[in-house]
MINU-485419 format. One record per residue (C-alpha): residue number from 0; residue in three letters; x, y, z. Coordinates in nm, 2 decimals, always signed. Example, Ala and Ser with C-alpha at 12.3 -4.5 7.8 and 13.67 -1.06 7.14 Angstrom:
% MINU-485419
   i  aa     px     py     pz
   0 ALA  +1.23  -0.45  +0.78
   1 SER  +1.37  -0.11  +0.71
% end
This chain:
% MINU-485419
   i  aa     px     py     pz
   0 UNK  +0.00 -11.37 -30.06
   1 UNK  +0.10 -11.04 -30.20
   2 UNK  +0.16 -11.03 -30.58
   3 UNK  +0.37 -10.70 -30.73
   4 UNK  +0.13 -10.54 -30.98
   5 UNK  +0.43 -10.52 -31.28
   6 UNK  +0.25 -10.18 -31.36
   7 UNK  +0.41 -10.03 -31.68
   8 UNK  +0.41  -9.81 -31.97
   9 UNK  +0.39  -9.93 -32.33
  10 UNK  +0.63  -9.78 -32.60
  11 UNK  +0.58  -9.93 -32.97
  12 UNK  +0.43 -10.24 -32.82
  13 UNK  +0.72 -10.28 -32.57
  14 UNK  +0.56 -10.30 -32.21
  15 UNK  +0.81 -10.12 -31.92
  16 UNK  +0.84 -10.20 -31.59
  17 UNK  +0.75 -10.03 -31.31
  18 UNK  +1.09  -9.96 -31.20
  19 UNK  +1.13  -9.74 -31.53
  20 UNK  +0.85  -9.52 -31.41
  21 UNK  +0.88  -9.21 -31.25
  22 UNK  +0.77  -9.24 -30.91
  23 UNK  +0.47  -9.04 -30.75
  24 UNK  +0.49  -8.90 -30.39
  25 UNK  +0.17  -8.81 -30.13
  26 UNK  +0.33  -8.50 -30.12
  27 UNK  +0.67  -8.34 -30.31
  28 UNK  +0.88  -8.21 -30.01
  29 UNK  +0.96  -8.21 -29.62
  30 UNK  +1.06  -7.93 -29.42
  31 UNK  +1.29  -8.02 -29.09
  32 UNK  +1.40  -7.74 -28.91
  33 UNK  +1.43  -7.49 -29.24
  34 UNK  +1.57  -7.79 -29.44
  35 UNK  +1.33  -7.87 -29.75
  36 UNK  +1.38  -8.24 -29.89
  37 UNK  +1.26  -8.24 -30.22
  38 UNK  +1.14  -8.65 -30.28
  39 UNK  +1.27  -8.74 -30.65
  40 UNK  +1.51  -8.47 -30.72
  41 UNK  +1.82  -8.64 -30.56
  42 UNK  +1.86  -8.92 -30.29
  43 UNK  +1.98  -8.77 -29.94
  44 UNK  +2.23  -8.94 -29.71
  45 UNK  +2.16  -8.96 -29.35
  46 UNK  +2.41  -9.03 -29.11
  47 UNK  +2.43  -9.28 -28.79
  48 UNK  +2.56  -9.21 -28.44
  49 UNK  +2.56  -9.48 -28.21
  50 UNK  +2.55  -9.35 -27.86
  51 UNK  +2.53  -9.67 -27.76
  52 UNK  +2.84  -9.87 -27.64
  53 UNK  +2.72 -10.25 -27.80
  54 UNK  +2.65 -10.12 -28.13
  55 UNK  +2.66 -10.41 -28.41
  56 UNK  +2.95 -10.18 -28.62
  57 UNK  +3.12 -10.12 -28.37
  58 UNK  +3.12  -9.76 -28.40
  59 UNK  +2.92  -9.70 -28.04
  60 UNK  +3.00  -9.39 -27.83
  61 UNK  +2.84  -9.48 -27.51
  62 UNK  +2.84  -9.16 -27.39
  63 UNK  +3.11  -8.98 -27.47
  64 UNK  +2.92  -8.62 -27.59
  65 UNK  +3.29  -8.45 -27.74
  66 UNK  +3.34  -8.79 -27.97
  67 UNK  +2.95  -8.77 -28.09
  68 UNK  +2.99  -8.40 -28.17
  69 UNK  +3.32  -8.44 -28.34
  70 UNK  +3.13  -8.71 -28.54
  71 UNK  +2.81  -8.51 -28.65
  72 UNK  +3.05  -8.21 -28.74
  73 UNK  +3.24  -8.47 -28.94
  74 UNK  +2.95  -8.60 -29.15
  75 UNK  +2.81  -8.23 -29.18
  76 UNK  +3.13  -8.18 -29.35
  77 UNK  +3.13  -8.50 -29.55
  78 UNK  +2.76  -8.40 -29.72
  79 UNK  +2.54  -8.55 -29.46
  80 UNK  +2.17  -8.46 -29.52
  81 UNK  +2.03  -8.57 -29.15
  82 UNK  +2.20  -8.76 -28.85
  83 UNK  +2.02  -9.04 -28.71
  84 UNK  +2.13  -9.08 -28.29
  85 UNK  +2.02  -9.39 -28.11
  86 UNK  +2.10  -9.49 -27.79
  87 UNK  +1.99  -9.89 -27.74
  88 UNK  +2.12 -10.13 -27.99
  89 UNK  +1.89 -10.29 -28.22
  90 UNK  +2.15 -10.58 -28.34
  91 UNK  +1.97 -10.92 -28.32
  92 UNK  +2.01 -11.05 -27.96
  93 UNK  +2.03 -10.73 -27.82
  94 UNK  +1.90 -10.74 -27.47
  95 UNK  +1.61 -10.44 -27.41
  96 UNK  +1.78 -10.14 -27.25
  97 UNK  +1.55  -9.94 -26.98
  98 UNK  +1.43  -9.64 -27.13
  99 UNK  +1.59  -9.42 -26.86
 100 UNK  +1.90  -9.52 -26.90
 101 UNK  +1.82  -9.47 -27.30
 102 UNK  +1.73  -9.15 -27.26
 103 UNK  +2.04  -9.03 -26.99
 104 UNK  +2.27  -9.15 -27.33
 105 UNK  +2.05  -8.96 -27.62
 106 UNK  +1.92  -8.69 -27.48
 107 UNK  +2.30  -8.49 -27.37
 108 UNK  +2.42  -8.60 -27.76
 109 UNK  +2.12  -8.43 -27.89
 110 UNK  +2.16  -8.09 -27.73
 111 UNK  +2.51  -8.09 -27.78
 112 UNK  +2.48  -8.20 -28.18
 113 UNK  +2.19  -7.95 -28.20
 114 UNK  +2.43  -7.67 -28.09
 115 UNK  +2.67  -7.74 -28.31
 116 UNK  +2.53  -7.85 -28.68
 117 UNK  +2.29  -7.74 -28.87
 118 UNK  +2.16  -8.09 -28.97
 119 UNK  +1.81  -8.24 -28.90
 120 UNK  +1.86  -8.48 -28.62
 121 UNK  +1.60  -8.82 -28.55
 122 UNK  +1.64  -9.01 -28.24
 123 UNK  +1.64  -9.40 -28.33
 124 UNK  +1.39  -9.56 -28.04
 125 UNK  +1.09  -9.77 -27.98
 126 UNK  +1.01  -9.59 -27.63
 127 UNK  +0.75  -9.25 -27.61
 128 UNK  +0.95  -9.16 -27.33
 129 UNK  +1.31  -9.17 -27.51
 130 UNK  +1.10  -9.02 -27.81
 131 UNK  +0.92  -8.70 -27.59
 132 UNK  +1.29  -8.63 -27.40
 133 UNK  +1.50  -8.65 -27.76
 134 UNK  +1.21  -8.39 -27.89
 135 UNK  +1.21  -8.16 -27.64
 136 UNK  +1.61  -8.17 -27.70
 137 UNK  +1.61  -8.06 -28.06
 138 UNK  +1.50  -8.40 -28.26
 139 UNK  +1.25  -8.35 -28.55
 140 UNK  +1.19  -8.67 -28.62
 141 UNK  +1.11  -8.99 -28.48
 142 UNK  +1.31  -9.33 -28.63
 143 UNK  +1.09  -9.59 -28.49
 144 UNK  +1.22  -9.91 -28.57
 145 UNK  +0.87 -10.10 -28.47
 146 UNK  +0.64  -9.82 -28.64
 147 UNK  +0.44  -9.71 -28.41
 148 UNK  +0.35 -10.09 -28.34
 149 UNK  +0.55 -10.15 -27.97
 150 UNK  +0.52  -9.85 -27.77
 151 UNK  +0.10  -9.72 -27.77
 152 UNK  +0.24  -9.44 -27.67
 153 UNK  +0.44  -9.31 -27.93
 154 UNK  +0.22  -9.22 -28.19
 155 UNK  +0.07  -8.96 -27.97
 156 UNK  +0.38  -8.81 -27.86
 157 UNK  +0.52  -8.78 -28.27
 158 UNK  +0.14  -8.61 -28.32
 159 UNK  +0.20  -8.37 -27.98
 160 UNK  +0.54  -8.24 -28.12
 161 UNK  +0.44  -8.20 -28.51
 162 UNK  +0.78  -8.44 -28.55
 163 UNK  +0.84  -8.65 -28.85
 164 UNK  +0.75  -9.03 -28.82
 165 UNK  +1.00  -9.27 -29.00
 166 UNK  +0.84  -9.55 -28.97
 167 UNK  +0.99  -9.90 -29.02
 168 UNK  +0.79 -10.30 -29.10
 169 UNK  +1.00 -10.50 -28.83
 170 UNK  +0.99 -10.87 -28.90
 171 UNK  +1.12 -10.99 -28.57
 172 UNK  +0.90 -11.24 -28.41
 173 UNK  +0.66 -11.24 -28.69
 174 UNK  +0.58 -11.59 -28.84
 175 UNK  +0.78 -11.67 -29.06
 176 UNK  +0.72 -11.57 -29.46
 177 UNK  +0.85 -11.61 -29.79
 178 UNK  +0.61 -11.31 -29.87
 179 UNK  +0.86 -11.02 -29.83
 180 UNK  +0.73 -10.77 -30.03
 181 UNK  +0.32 -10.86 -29.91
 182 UNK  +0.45 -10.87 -29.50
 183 UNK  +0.62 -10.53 -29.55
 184 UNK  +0.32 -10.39 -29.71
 185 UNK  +0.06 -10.53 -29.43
 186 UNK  +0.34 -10.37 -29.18
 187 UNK  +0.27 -10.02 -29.37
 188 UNK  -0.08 -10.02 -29.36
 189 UNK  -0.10 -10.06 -28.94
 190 UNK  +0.17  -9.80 -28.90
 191 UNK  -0.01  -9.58 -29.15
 192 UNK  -0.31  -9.66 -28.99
 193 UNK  -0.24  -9.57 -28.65
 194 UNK  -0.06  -9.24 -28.77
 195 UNK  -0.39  -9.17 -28.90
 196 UNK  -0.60  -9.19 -28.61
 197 UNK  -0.33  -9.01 -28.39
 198 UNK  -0.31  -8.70 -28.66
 199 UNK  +0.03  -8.71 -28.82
 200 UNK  -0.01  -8.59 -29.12
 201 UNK  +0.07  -8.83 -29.46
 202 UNK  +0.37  -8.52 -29.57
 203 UNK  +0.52  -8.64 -29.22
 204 UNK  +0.60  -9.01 -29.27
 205 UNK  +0.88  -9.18 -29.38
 206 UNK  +0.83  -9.61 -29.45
 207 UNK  +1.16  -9.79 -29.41
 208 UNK  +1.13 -10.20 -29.52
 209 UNK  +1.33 -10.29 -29.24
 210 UNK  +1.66 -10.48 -29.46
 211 UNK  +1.83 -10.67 -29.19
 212 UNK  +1.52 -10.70 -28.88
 213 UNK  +1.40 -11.08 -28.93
 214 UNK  +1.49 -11.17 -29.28
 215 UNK  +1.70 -11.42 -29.42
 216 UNK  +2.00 -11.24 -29.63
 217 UNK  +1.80 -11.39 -29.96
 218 UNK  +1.51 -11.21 -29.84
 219 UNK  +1.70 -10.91 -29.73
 220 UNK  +1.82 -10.93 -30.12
 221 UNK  +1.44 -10.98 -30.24
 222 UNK  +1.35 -10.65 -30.04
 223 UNK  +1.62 -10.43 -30.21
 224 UNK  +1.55 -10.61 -30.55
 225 UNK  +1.14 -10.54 -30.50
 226 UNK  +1.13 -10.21 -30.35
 227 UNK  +0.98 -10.02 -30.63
 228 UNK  +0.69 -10.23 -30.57
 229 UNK  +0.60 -10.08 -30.25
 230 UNK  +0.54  -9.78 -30.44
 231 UNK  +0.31  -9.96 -30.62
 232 UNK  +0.10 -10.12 -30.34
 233 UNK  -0.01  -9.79 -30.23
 234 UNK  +0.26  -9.64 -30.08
 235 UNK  +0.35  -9.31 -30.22
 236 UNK  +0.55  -9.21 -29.92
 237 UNK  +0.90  -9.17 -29.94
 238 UNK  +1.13  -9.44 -29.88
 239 UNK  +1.47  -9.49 -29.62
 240 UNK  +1.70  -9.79 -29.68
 241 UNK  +1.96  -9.93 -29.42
 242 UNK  +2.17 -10.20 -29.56
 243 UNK  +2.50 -10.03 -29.37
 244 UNK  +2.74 -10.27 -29.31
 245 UNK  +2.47 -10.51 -29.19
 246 UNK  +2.55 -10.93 -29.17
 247 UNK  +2.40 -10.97 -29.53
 248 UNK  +2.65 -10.78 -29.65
 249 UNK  +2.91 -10.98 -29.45
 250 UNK  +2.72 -11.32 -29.60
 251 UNK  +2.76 -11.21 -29.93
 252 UNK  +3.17 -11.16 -29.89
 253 UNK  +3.21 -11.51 -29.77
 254 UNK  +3.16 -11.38 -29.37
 255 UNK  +3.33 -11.08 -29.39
 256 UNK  +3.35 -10.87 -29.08
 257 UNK  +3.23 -10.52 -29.05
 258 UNK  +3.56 -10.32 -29.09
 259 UNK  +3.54 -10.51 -29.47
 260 UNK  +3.22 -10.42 -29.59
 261 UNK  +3.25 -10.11 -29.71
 262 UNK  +3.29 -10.21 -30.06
 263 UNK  +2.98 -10.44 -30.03
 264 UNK  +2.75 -10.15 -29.82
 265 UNK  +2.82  -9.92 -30.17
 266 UNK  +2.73 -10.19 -30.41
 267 UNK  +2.43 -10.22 -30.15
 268 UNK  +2.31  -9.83 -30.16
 269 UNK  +2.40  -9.76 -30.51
 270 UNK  +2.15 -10.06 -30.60
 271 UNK  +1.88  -9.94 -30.29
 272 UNK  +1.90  -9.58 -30.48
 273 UNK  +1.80  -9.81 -30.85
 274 UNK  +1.51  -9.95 -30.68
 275 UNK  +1.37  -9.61 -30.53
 276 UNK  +1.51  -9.55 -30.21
 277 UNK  +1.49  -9.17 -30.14
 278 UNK  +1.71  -9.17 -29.84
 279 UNK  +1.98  -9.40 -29.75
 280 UNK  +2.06  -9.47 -29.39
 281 UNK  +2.48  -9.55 -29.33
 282 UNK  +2.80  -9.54 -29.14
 283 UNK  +3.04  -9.40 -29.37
 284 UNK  +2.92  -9.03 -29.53
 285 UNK  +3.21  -8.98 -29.68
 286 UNK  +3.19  -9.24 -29.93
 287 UNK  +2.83  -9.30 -29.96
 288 UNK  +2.76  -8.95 -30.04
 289 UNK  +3.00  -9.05 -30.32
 290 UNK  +2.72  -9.38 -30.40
 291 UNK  +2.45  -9.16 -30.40
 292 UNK  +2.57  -8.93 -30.62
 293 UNK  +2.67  -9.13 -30.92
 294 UNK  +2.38  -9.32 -30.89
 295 UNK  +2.16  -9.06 -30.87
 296 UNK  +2.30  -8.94 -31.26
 297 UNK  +2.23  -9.30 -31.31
 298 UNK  +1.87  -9.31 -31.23
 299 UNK  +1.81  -8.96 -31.36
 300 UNK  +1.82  -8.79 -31.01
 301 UNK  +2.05  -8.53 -30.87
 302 UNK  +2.30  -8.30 -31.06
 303 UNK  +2.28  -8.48 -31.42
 304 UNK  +1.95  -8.62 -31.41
 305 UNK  +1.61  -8.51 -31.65
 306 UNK  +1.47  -8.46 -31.35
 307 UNK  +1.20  -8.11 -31.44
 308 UNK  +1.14  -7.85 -31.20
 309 UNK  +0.83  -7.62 -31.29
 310 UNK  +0.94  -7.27 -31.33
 311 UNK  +0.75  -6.92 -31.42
 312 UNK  +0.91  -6.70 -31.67
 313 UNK  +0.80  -6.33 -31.71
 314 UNK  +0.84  -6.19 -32.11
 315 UNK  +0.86  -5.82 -32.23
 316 UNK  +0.96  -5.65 -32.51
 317 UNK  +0.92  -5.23 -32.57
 318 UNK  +1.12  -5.22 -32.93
 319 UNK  +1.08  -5.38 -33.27
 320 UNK  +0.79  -5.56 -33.35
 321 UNK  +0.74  -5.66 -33.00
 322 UNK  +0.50  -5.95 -33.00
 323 UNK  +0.70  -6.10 -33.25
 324 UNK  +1.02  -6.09 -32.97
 325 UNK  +0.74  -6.29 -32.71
 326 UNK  +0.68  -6.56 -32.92
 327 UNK  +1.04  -6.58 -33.07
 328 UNK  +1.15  -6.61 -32.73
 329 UNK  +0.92  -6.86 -32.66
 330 UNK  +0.99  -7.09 -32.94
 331 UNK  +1.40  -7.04 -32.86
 332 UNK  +1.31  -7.19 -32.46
 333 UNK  +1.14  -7.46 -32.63
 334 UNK  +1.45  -7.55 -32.86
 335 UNK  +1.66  -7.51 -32.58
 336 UNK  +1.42  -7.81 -32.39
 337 UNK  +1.25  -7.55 -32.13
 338 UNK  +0.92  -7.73 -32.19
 339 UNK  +0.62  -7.46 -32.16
 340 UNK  +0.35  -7.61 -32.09
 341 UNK  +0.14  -7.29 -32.01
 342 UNK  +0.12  -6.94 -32.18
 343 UNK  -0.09  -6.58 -32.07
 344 UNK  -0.22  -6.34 -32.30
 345 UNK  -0.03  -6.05 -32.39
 346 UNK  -0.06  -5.70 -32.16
 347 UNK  +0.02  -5.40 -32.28
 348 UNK  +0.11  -5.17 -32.02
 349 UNK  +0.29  -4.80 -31.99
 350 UNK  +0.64  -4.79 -31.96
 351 UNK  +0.85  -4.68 -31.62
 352 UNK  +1.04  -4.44 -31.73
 353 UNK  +0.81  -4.27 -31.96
 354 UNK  +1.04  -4.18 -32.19
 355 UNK  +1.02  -4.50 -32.41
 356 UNK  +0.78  -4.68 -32.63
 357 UNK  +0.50  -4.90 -32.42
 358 UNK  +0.58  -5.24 -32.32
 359 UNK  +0.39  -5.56 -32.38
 360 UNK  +0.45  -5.83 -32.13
 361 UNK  +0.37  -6.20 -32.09
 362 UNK  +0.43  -6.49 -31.85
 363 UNK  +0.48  -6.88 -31.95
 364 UNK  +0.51  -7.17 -31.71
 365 UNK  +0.74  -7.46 -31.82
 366 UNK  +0.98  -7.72 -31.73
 367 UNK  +1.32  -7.73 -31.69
 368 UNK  +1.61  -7.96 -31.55
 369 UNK  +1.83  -7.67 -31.53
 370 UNK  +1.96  -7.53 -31.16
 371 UNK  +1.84  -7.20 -31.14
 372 UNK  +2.18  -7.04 -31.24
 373 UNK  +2.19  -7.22 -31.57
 374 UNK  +1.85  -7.13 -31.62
 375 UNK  +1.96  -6.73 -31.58
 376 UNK  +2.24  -6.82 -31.78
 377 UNK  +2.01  -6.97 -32.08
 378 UNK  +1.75  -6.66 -32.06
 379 UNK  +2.04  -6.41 -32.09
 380 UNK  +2.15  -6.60 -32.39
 381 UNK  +1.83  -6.62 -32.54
 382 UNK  +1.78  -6.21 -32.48
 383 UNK  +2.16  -6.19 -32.70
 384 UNK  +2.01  -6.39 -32.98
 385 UNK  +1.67  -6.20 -33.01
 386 UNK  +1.88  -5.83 -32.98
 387 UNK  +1.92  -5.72 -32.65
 388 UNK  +2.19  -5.53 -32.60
 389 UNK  +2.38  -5.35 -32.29
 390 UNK  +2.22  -5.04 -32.25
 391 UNK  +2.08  -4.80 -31.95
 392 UNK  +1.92  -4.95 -31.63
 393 UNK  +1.52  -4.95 -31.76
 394 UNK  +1.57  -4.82 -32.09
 395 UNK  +1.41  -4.99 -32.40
 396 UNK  +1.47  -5.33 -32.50
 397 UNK  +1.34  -5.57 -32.75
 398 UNK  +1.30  -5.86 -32.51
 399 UNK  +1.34  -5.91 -32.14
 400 UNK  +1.31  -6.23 -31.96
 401 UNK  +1.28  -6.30 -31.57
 402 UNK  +1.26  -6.63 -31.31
 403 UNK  +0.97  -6.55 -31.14
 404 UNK  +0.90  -6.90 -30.95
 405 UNK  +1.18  -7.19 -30.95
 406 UNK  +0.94  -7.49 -30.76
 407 UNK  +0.89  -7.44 -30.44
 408 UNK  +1.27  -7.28 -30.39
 409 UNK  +1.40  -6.93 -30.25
 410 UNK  +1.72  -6.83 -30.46
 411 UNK  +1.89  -6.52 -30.29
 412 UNK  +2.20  -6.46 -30.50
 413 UNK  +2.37  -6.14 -30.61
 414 UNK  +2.27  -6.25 -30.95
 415 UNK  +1.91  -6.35 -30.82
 416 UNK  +1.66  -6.35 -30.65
 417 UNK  +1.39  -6.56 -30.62
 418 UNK  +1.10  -6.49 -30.58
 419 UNK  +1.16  -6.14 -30.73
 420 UNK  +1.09  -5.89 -30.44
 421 UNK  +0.87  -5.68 -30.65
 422 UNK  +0.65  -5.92 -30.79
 423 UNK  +0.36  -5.80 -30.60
 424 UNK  +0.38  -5.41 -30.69
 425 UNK  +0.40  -5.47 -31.06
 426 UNK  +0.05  -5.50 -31.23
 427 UNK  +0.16  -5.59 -31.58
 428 UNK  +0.35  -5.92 -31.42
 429 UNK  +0.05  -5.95 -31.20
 430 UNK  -0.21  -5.95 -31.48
 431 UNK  -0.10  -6.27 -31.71
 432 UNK  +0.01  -6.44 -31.39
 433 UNK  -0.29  -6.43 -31.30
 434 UNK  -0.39  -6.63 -31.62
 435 UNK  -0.14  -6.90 -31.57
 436 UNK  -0.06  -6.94 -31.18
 437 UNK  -0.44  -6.89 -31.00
 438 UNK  -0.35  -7.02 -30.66
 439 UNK  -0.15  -6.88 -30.38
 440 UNK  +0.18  -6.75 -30.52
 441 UNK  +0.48  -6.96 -30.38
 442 UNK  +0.64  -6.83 -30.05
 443 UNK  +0.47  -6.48 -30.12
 444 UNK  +0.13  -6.58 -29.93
 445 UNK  -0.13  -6.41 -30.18
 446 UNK  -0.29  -6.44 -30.52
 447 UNK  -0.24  -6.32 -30.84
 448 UNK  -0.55  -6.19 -30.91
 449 UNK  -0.58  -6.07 -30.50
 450 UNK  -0.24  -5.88 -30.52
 451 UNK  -0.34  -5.72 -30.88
 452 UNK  -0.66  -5.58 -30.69
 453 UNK  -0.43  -5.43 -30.46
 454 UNK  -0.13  -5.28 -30.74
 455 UNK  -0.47  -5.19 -30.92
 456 UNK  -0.48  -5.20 -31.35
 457 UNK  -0.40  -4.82 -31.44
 458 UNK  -0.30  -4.80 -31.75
 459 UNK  -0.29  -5.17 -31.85
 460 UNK  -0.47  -5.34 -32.12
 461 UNK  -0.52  -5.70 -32.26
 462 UNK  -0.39  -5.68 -32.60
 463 UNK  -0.36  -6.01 -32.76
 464 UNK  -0.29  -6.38 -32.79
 465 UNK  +0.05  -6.47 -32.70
% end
């Protein structure tokens, strides 16, 4: 039997639990279709179309393409992160539905979705064939609801297509366990290990416990309650949760039916999103977009969390006692909570236009919870304290600060731009990035210390310890 490892951290004495730890991920983001989902930094909501007409919610489509568009445009508007279309009901008793005929219902709503929203789109089957056909229509991603465990097929065809695998433990016809948490975990390791030999990489996997497939509603409750601790078996992969209206939810209300567990399904997520879920899988976007967000500020995700994004600043000051402005202007990020946790030397260089006193420059990497616009906001602030003044495009100034980096992130704003499009022509950035950022330069494909060989080093000198 599986026993959670109650990891924690120890403050004064006091031991934490795990769920109080920041969670670690295999890898920090996903890219589907031009989308980036950054794991940690808020939980994304992903919408379900049924086009199925015995759906358990009652919300099926059968194949009516004009109300399945309508719905996708719907929850693009509502703040849906991804739509989910399935075409063969997974409700318990379900009978199997042929894969042809699966595929003649999911594979018209997929074009016709992918033509009209911008959202990443999965296809919701068990079957390769349903899988290869929803692909080839514009699907990303595979929502396998057996992972990779019922069709031999289908790990090959999510390798084929470079498609994201979200992978679910299914407990139906399993023998029957009070070991929640330890059955999930031996599901994970045989879908992760046959992803493995197939060749989908570990950045392309989503695990899903399975709430609702072959647990009892205590269990289902255990699952939700535990789910950090699948995290810490091993599983730094992030993590969907589908507790949508499901029978539990109806147990719980005294047998509720489905049109009255919309109340319950948000107690439901908002709890999920507690215990780590990073996506949450649901019917009603308009409201659950509403969860997630208010729980994210609870759990220090999202738009009021302390969640830290790394940043790169650039420094450089041409007036005054100008290596005094660096470091003042370092000290004022770290009393405003920019944490830096790096610092360059300090480069002299000429000044462009030449009719001013030489600059010295620096760059610092740090942390910061701020969006990118507060952070431009802050820095501007910070020049106003330290002297800077309006004054002629170029001209002399006692400090001047600049985002270089913001994560992984483009920013393309009339008030920035990220990364700045002359990064790689400008040897006195170049030479202390160099120092501080030695591998490939986000999004700019290149170096430091290659591109500096390029600007070359005329007229720039190291002159001192920041």
């Amino acid at each position: 039997m599986y026993q959670p490892d109650y990891l924690g951290l120890s403050l004064d004495g006091l031991a934490l639990p795990a769920r109080l730890m920041a969670k670690a991920y295999r890898s920090a983001s996903l890219t589907v279709r031009g989308r980036e989902f950054a794991w940690g930094a808020r939980t994304y909501v992903m919408g379900i179309i049924n086009a199925t007409p015995d759906s358990f919610s009652g919300d099926g489509l059968g194949g009516d393409v004009n109300a399945a568009v309508a719905q996708a445009r719907q929850m693009e508007a509502d703040g849906a992160d991804w739509l989910d279309i399935g075409g063969e009901s997974s409700r318990p008793g379900a009978e199997g539905l042929d894969p042809a005929e699966e595929t003649r219902r999911v594979v018209p709503v997929i074009e016709a979705v992918r033509a009209t929203t911008n959202l990443p789109l999965s296809v919701d089957t068990c079957h390769a064939a349903v899988a290869r056909a929803a692909l080839a229509a514009g699907a990303g991603a595979v929502n396998d609801i057996w992972g990779l465990r019922h069709d031999p097929e289908m790990a090959g065809v999510v390798a084929d297509a470079g498609a994201v695998l979200i992978g679910m433990h299914n407990q139906r016809g399993r023998p029957a366990t009070n070991d929640v948490i330890g059955a999930i975990t031996a599901g994970f390791q045989e879908t992760l290990r046959i992803a493995a030999e197939h060749g989908i990489p570990d950045d392309r996997i989503i695990l899903d416990p399975g709430f609702g497939f072959g647990w009892t509603p205590e269990q289902n409750l255990q699952m939700v309650r535990d789910l950090i601790f699948l995290w810490a078996a091993r599983f730094p992969y992030p993590l969907l949760l589908g507790t949508s209206q499901k029978s539990t939810i109806g147990h719980i209300l005294g047998g509720a039916p489905v049109d009255q567990r919309l109340e319950g399904t948000a107690a439901s997520v908002a709890l999920s999103i507690a215990s780590g879920a990073d996506i949450v899988r649901v019917h009603d976007v308009a409201a659950m977009v509403k969860v997630a967000r208010v729980s994210d500020a609870f759990v220090y995700r999202g738009l009021l969390s302390n969640v830290r994004v790394p940043v790169v600043i650039a420094l450089g000051s041409n007036l005054g006692d100008r290596a005094g402005n660096l470091r003042a202007a370092v000290a004022a990020l770290e009393e405003e909570h920019v944490g830096v946790t790096a610092q360059s030397s300090v480069w002299e260089t000429a000044p462009v236009p030449a009719d001013q006193p030489a600059f010295l420059n620096a760059v610092v990497t740090a942390e910061t919870w701020r969006s990118p616009s507060k952070l431009l906001e802050l820095l501007k602030k910070i020049e106003h304290r330290l002297g800077r003044r309006p004054e002629r495009r170029w001209g002399p100034r006692p400090i001047d600060l600049d985002i270089l980096f913001y994560g992984r992130e483009r920013v393309d704003t009339p008030e920035l731009t990220i990364p700045h499009t002359a990064i790689l022509e400008r040897s006195f950035v170049l030479a202390p990035l160099a120092e501080v950022l030695p591998g490939v330069l986000p999004h700019l494909g290149v170096t430091a210390t290659e591109a500096l060989r390029r600007a070359g080093t005329s007229g720039l000198r190291r002159h001192s310890a920041l």
